[in-house]
C-alpha positions as CSV (number, residue, x, y, z in Angstrom):
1,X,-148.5,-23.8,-19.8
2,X,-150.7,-26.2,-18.3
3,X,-149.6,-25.0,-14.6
4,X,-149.8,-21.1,-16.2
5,X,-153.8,-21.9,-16.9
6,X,-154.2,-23.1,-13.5
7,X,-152.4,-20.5,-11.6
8,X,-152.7,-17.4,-13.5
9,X,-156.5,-16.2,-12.9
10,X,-155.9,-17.4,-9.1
11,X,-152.9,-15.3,-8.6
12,X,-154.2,-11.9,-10.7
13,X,-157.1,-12.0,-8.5
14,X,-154.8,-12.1,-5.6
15,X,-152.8,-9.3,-6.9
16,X,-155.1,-7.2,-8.0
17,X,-157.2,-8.0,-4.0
18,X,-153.9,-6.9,-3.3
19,X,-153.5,-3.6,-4.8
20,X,-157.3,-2.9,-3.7
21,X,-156.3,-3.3,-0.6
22,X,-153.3,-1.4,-0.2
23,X,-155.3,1.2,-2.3
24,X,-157.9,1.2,0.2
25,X,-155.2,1.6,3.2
26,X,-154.0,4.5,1.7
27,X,-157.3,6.0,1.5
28,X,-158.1,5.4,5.0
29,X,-154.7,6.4,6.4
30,X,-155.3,10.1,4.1
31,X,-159.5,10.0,5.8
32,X,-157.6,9.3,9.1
33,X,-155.0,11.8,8.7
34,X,-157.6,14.8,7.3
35,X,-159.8,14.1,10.3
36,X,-157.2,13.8,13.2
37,X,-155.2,17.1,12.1
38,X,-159.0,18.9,11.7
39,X,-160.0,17.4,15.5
40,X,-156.5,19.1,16.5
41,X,-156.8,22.2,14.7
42,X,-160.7,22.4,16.3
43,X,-159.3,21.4,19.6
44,X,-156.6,24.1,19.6
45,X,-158.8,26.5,17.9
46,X,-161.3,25.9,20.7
47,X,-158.8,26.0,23.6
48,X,-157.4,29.2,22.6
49,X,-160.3,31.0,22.0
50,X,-161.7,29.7,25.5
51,X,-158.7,31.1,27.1
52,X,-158.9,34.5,25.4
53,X,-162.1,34.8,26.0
54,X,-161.5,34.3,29.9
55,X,-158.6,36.8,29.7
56,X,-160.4,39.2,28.2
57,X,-163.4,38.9,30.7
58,X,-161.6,38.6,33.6
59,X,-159.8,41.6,32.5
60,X,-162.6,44.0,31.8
61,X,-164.1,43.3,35.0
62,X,-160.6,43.9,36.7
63,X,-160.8,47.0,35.0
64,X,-164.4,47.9,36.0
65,X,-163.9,47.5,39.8
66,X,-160.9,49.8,39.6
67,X,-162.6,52.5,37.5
68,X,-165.9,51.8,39.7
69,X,-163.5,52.2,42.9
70,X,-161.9,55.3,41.0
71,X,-165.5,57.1,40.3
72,X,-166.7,55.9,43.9
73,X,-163.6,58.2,45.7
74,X,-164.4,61.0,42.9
75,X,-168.0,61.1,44.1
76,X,-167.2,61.6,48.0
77,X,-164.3,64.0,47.4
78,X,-166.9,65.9,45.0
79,X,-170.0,66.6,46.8
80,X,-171.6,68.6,44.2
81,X,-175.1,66.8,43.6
82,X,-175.0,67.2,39.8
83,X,-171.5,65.6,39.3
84,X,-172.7,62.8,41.8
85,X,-175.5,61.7,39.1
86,X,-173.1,61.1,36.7
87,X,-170.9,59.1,38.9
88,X,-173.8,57.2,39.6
89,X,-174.7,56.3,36.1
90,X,-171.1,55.1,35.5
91,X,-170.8,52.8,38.4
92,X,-174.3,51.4,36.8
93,X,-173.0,51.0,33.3
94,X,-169.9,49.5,34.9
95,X,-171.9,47.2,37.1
96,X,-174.4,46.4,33.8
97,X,-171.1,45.5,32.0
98,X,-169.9,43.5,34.3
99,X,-172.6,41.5,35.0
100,X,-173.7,41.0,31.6
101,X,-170.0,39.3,30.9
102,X,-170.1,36.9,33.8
103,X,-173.2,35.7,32.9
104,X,-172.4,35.1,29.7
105,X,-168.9,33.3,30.3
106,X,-170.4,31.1,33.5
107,X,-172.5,29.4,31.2
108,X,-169.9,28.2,29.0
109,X,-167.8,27.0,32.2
110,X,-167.6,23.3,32.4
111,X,-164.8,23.2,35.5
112,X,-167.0,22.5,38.5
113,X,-163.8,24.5,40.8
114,X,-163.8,27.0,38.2
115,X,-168.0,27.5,38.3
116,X,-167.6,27.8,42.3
117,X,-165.1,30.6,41.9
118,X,-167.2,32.6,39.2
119,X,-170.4,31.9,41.5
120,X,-168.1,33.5,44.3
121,X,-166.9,36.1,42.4
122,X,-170.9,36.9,41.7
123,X,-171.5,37.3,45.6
124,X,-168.7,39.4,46.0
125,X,-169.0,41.5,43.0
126,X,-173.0,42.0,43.8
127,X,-171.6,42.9,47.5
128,X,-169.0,45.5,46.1
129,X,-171.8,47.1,43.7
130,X,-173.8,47.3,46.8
131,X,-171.4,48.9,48.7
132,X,-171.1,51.9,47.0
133,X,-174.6,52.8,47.4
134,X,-174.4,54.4,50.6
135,X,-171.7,57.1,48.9
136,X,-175.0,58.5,47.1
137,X,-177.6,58.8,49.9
138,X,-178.6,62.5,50.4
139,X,-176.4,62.6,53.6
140,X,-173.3,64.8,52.5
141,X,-170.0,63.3,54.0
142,X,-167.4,64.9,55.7
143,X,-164.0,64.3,54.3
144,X,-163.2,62.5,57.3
145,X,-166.6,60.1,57.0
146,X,-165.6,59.4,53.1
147,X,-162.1,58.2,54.2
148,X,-163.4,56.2,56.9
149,X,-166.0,54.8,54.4
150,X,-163.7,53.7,51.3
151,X,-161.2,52.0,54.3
152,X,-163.3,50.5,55.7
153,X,-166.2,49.3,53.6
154,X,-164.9,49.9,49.8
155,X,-161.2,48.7,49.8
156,X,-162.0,45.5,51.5
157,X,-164.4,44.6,49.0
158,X,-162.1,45.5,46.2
159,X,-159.4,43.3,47.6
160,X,-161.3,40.7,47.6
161,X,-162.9,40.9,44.4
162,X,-159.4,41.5,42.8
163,X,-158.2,38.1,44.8
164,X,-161.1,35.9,43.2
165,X,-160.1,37.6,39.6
166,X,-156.4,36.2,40.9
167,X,-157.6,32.9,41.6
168,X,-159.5,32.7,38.3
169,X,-156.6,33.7,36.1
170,X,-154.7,31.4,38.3
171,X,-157.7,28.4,37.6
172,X,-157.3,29.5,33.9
173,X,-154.0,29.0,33.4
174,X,-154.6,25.5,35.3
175,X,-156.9,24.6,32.8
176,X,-155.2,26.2,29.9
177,X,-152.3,24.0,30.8
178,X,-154.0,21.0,31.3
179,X,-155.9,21.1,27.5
180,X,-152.7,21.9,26.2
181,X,-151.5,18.6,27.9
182,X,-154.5,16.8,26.4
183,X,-153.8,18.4,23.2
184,X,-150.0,16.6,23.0
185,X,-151.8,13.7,23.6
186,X,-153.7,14.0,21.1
187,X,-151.1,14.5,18.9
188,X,-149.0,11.5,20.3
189,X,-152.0,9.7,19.6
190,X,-152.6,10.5,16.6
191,X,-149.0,9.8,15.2
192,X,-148.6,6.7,16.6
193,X,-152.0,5.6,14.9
194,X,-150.9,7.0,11.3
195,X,-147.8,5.7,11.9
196,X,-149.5,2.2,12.9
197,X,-151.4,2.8,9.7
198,X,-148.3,3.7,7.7
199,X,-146.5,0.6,8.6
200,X,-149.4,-1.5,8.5
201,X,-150.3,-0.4,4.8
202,X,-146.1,-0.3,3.6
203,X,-146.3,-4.1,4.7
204,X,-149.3,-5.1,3.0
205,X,-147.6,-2.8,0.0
206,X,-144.5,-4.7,0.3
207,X,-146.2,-8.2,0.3
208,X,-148.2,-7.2,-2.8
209,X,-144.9,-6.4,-4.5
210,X,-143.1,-9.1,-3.7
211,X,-146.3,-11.3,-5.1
212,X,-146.4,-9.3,-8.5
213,X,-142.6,-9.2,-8.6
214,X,-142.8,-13.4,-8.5
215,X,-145.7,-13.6,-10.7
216,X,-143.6,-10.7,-12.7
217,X,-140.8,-13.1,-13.1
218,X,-142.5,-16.5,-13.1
219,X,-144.4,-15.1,-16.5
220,X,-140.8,-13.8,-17.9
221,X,-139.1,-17.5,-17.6
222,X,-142.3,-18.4,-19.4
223,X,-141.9,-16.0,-21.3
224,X,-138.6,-17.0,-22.5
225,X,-138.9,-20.3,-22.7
226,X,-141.5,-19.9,-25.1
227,X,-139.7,-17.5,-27.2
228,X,-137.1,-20.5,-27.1
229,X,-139.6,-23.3,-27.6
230,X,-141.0,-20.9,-30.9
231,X,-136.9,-20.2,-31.8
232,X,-136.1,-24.0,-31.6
233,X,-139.5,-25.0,-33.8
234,X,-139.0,-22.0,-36.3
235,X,-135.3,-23.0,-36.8
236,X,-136.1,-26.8,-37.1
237,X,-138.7,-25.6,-39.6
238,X,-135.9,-24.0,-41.7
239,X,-133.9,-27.0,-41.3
240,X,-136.7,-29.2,-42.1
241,X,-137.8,-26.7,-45.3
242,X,-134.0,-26.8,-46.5
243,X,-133.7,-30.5,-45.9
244,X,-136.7,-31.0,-48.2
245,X,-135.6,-28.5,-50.9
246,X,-132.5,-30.7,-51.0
247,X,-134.4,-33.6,-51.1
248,X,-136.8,-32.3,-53.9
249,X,-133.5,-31.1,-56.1
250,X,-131.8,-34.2,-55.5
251,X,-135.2,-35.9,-56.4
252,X,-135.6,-33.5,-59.6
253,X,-132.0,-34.9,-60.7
254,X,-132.5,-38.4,-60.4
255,X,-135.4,-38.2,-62.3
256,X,-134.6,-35.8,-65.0
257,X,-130.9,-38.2,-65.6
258,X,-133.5,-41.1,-65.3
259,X,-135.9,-39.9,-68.0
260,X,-132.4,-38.7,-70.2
261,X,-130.5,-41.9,-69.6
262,X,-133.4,-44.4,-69.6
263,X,-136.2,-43.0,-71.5
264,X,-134.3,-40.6,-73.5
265,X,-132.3,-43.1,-74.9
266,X,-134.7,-45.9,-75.4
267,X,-137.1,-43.4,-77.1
268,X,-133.7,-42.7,-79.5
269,X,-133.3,-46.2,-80.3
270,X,-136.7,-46.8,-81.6
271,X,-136.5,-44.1,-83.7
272,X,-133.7,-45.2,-85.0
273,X,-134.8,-48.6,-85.5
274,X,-138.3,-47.4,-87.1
275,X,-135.7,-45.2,-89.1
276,X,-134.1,-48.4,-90.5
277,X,-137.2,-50.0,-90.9
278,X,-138.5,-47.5,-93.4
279,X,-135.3,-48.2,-95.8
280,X,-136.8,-51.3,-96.6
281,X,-139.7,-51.9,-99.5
282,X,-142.9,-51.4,-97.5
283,X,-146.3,-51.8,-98.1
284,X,-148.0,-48.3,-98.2
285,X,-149.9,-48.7,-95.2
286,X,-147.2,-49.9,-92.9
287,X,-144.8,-47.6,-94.2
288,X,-147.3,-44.9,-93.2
289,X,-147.7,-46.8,-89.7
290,X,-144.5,-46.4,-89.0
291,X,-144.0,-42.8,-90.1
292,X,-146.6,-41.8,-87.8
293,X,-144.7,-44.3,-85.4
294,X,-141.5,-42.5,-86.1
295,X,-143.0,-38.8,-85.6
296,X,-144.4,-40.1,-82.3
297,X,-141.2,-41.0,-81.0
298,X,-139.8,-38.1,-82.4
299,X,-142.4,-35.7,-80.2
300,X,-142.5,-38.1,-77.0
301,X,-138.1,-37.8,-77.1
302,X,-139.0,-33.4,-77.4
303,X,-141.4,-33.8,-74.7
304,X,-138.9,-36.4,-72.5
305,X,-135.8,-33.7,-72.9
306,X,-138.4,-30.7,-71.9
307,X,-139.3,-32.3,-68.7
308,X,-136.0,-33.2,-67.9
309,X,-135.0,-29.5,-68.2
310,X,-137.7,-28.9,-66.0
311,X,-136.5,-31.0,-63.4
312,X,-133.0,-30.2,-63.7
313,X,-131.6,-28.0,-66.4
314,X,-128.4,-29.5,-67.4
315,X,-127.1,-26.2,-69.0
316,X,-127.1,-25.2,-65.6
317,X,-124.1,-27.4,-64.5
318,X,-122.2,-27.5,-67.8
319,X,-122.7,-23.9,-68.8
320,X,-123.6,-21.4,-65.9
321,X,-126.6,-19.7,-64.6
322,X,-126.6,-16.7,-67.1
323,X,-126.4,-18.7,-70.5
324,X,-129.6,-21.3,-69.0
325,X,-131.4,-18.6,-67.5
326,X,-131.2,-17.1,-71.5
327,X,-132.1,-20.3,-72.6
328,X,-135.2,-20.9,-70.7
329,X,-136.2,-17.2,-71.1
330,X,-136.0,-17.7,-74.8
331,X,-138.5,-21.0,-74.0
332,X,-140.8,-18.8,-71.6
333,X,-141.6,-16.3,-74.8
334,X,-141.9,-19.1,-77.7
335,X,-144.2,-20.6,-75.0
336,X,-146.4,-18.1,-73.4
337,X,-146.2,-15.3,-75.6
338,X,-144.4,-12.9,-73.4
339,X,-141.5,-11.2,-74.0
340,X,-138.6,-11.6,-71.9
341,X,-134.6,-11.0,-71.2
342,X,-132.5,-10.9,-69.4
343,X,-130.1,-8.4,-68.2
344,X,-126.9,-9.4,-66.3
345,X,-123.4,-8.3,-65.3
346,X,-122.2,-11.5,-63.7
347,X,-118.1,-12.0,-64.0
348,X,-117.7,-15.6,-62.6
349,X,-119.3,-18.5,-62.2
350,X,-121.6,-18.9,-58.7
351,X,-121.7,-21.6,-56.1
352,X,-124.3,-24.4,-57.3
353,X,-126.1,-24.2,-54.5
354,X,-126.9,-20.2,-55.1
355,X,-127.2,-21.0,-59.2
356,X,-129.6,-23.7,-58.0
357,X,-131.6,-21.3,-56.0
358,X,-131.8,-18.6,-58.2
359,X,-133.0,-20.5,-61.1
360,X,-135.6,-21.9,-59.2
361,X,-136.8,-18.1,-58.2
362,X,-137.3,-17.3,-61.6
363,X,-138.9,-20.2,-62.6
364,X,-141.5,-19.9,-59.9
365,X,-141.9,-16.1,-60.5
366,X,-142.1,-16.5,-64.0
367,X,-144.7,-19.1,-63.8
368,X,-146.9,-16.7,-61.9
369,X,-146.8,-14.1,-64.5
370,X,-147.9,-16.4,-66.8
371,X,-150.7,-17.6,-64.7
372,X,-151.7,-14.5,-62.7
373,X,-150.1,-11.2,-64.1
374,X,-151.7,-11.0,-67.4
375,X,-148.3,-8.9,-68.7
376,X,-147.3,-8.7,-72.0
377,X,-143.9,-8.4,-71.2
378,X,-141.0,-9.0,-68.6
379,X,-137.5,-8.5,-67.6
380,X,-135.1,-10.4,-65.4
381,X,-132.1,-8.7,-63.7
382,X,-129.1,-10.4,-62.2
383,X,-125.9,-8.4,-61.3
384,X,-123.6,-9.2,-58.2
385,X,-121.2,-6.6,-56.5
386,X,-120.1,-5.9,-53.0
387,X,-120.5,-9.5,-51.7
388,X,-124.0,-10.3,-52.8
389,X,-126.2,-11.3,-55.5
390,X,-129.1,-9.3,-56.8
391,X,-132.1,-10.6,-58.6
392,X,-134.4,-7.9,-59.8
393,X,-137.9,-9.6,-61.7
394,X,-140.2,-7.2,-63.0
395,X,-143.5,-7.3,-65.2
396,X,-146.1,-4.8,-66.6
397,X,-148.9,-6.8,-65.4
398,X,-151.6,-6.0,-62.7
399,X,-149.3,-6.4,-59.9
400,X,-149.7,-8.0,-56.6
401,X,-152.8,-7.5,-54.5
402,X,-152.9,-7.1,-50.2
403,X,-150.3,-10.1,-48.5
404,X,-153.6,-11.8,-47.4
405,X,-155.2,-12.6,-50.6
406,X,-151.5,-13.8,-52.1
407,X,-151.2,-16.0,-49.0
408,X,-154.5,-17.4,-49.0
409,X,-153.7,-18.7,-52.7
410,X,-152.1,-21.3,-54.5
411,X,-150.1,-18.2,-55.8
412,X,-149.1,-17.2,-52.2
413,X,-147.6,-21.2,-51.6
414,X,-145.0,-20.1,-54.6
415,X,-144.3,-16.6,-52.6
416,X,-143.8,-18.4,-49.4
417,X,-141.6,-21.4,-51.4
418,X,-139.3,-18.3,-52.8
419,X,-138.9,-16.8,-49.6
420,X,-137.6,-20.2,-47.7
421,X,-134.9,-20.8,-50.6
422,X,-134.2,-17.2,-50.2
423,X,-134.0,-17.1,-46.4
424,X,-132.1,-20.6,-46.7
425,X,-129.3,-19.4,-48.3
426,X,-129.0,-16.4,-45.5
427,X,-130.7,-14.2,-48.6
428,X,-133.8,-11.5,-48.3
429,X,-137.0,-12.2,-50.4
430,X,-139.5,-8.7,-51.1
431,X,-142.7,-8.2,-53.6
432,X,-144.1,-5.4,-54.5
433,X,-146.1,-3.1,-57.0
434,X,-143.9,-1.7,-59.3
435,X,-144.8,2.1,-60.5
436,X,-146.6,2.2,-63.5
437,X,-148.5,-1.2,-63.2
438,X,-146.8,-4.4,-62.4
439,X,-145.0,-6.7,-59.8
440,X,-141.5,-6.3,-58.7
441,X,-139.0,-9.2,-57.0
442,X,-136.3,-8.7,-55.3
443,X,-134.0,-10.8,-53.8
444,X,-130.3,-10.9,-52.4
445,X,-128.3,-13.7,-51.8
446,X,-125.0,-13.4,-50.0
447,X,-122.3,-14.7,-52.4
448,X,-120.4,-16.1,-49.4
449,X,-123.0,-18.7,-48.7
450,X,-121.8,-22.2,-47.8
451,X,-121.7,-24.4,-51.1
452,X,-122.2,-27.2,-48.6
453,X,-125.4,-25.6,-47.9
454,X,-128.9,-27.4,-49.5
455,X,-130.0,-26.2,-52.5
456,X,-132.5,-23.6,-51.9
């Protein structure tokens, strides 16, 4: 206990650091996982949306050039000036498009290859836009001049704007490639640091266990050894309790044959010798002396034979338990004014040792009616049957009150007296109100009890 006092705040602190700890682990590991898989999904999120984005511009303005290269022959084969206007305002709208979307998309480039290409692709698209100019100057063309013009002028400005658009879907998938790259390393990162984490916080987990499981079992031997410690006491308390109700009868015995032998006796011979006395011729006054002398004697012998049946009834050894239990019943009412009987169906005699014990039982519970009840009447039962012995003791009094208030009283020390000669004997002791008004006990004895065992 001593090392218990010591060691026991000391090691719940420790445990319960412990658990705080391994709580807290697991709530960074869950922060740390949340956040990694949301910088992913942002990261993947922002890669794909940066490579649709450049798909989709660099294939609007591959599709501009063609249908700008498409109007461009349309206008030279048509030489009508009407129809020429609105080839004109389509190449503009194509051109406005076009240039509104690389503007837009350059800005967000951060590849310093990439940015030289779109600034290329600028030069060359501002050089194709321009070359289609000279198809609308008021100068008609000749079918043979229009040719000439989209071979030679037209087409190789094409080409090379498509080429740059190749090189930039080329550069795209480059860099498309390479953040996917950086995105498995991200992810390999990442796993490796929750599953650094992981380990890290199943270690400290494990050492916590392993600390509450010895802490667990150190308090579990001590545990036990004070249930045996309290086991060992509470039987050599029994023991003790029996030895000194064995004692206290054997006690009770010696004095009640003392005062029947000794006393009794010498008590008898006085009377008898005053008796003789007074067959003489006496004066008057010492005749009367020793009446008085001999009715003194007379009442001090009653008194000397009443407590030596109250130390030790001797009806109880020479005729039974049912026939003294009668007898002392019968003494209970002359002296207390209750009635009382008894009600038995007992077919042999009983071991002494559970006579002894039950006799004692009633005399203790019938004390306490007459002390404490205030009834006007009782009634003992005693019937065996089926290997034990039954003891019923009822009143009509005002019955017992809570188990504290009997147990904080001199009334309680006679409940708790019953209930160790009971107990002794391998018997059960109960109290309680009986309907109507009134205390019932009840008690049963095994009739296999040891008669070696103490007198209880």
């Amino acid at each position: 206990m001593q090392y218990d006092r010591r060691m026991g705040p000391s090691v719940r602190a420790a445990l319960l650091a412990g658990f705080a700890v391994v709580f807290a682990l697991w709530l960074l590991w869950g922060y740390q996982l949340v956040r990694s898989l949301r910088q992913i999904e942002q990261n993947v999120t922002s890669v794909h949306e940066t490579y649709v984005r450049g798909e989709q511009t660099l294939s609007k303005i591959r599709t501009n050039v063609l249908l700008g290269s498409i109007y461009l022959r349309d206008a030279l084969i048509d030489g009508a000036t009407p129809r020429r206007e609105s080839y004109r305002d389509e190449l503009m709208r194509l051109r406005s498009e076009v240039e509104t979307l690389v503007a837009s998309y350059v800005a967000a480039v951060s590849s310093q290859d990439e940015r030289d290409h779109w600034e290329r692709l600028q030069t060359e698209l501002a050089d194709y836009w321009a070359s289609r100019d000279v198809a609308f100057t008021d100068q008609a063309k000749t079918p043979n001049e229009a040719a000439a013009l989209l071979r030679d002028r037209v087409v190789p400005k094409r080409e090379t704007v498509l080429q740059i658009l190749d090189q930039l879907a080329a550069l795209q998938d480059v860099a498309n490639a390479r953040h996917q790259q950086e995105i498995d390393v991200l992810y390999r990162q990442v796993r490796t640091r929750l599953l650094t984490m992981g380990a890290g916080t199943l270690v400290v987990a494990l050492m916590v266990a392993v600390m509450a499981s010895r802490h667990v079992n150190r308090l579990q031997r001590e545990i036990e050894r004070q249930r045996r410690i309290e086991r060992d006491n509470r039987e050599d308390l029994e023991r003790l309790s029996a030895r000194l109700v064995d004692v206290q009868e054997q006690e009770r015995r010696t004095l009640a044959r003392e005062l029947h032998d000794e006393v009794g006796q010498a008590l008898t011979a006085a009377k008898m010798d005053i008796g003789i006395a007074l067959r003489a011729e006496l004066e008057p006054r010492v005749r009367s002396a020793l009446e008085e002398a001999r009715d003194l004697s007379d009442q001090t012998l009653r008194s000397v034979r009443d407590m030596s049946q109250l130390l030790h009834p001797s009806a109880l050894d020479d005729f039974g338990l049912p026939a003294t239990l009668t007898a002392y019943l019968r003494n209970f009412a002359h002296r207390t004014g209750i009635r009382a009987q008894l009600a038995e169906t007992m077919e042999t005699r009983l071991a002494p040792d559970i006579e002894m014990c039950v006799y004692r039982i009633v005399q203790e519970a019938l004390s306490n009616i007459a002390r404490h009840s205030g009834a006007t009447a009782c009634t003992v039962s005693l019937n065996s049957g089926g290997g034990m012995l039954r003891l019923i003791i009822e009143d009509n009094g005002r019955g017992v009150g809570l188990p504290a208030n009997r147990l904080s009283s001199g009334r309680g020390l006679g409940l708790i007296g019953m209930r160790e000669r009971a107990q002794a004997l391998g018997g059960t002791f109960n109290i309680k109100p009986r309907d109507g008004g009134g205390t019932i006990v009840m008690v049963a004895l095994p009739l296999e009890a040891a008669t070696g065992a103490p007198a209880a």
